[in-house]
C-alpha positions as CSV (number, residue, x, y, z in Angstrom):
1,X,87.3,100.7,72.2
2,X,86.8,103.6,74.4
3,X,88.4,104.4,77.7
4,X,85.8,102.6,80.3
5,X,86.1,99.3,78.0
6,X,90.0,100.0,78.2
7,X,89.6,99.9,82.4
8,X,87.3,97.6,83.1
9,X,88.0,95.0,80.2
10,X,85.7,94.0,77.7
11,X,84.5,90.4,78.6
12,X,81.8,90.0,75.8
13,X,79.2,92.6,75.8
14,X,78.4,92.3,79.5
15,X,78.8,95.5,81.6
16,X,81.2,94.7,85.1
17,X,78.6,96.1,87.4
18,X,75.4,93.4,86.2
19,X,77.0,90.7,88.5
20,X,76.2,92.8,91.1
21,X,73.7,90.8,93.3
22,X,72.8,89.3,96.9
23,X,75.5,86.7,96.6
24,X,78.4,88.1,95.4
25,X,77.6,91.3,97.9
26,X,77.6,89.1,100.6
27,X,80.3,87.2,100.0
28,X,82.6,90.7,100.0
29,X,81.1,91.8,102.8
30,X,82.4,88.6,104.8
31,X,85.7,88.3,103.3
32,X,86.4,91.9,104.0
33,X,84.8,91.3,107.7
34,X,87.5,88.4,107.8
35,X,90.2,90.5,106.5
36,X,89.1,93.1,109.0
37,X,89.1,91.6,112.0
38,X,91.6,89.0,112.6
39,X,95.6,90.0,110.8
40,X,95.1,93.3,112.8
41,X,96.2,92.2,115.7
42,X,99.1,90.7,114.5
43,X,100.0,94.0,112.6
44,X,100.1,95.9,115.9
45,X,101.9,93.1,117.6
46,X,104.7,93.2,114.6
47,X,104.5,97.5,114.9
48,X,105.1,96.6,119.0
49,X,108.1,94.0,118.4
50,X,109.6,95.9,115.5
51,X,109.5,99.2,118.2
52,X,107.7,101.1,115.7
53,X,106.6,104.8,116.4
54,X,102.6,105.1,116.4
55,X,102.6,107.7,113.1
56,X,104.9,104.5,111.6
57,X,102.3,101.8,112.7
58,X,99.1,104.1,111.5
59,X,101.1,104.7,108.2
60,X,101.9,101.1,107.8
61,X,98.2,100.3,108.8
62,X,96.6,102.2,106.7
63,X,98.5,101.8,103.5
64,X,97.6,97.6,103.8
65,X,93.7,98.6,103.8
66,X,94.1,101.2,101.0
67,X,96.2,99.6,98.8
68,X,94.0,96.3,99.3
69,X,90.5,98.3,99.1
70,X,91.6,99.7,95.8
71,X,93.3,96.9,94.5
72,X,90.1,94.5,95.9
73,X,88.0,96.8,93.7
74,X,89.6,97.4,90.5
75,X,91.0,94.0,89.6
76,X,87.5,92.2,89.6
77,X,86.2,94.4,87.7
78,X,88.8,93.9,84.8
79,X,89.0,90.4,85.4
80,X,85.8,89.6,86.6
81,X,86.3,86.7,88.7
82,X,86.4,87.9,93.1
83,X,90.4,88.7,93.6
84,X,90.6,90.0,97.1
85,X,93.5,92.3,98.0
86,X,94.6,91.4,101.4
87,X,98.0,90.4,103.3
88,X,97.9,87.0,104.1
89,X,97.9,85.6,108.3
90,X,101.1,83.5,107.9
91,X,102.3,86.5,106.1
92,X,101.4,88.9,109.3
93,X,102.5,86.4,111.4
94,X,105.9,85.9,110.2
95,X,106.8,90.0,110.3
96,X,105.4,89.6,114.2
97,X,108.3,87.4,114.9
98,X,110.7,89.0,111.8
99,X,110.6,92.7,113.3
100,X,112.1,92.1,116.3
101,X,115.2,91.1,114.8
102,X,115.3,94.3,112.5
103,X,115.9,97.4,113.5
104,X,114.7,100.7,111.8
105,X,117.2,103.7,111.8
């Protein structure tokens, strides 16, 4: 088995990238728009209540999207079912009430 197999799993002897189509493009491009759009609001309201400094809030930001990008990419196409990468709402929304009541040193 060589290295690429090793990465991106062997699942028969169907290469990753052929279930590329219309549908399943589509259907990442509007779960990322959902993932996107909405729990970042919350994240700045959690940065704002937790009296977090702007490079702390950007770090903290950014780190959620990369993570989750890379993590969104890599694990379908091992396991070749969707897996998205993406903090949860409820999730979000419990650290915007949570960070108020802890404070960073």
């Amino acid at each position: 088995m060589n290295l690429f197999q090793k990465l991106l799993g062997k699942r028969g002897d169907t290469f990753p990238l052929k279930d590329l189509n219309q549908k399943n493009i589509s259907a990442g491009l509007v779960a990322s728009l959902l993932v996107m759009t909405g729990p970042p609001v919350l994240l700045l309201q959690a940065s704002a209540n937790g009296n977090f400094t702007m490079t702390q809030t950007i770090l903290w930001m950014s780190s959620i999207y990369v993570i989750g990008g890379v993590y969104s990419i890599l694990l379908p196409l091992y396991y070749r079912i969707p897996i998205v990468g993406a903090h949860t709402i409820t999730g979000i929304a419990f650290l915007a009430t949570v960070t108020s009541l802890v404070y960073l040193l």
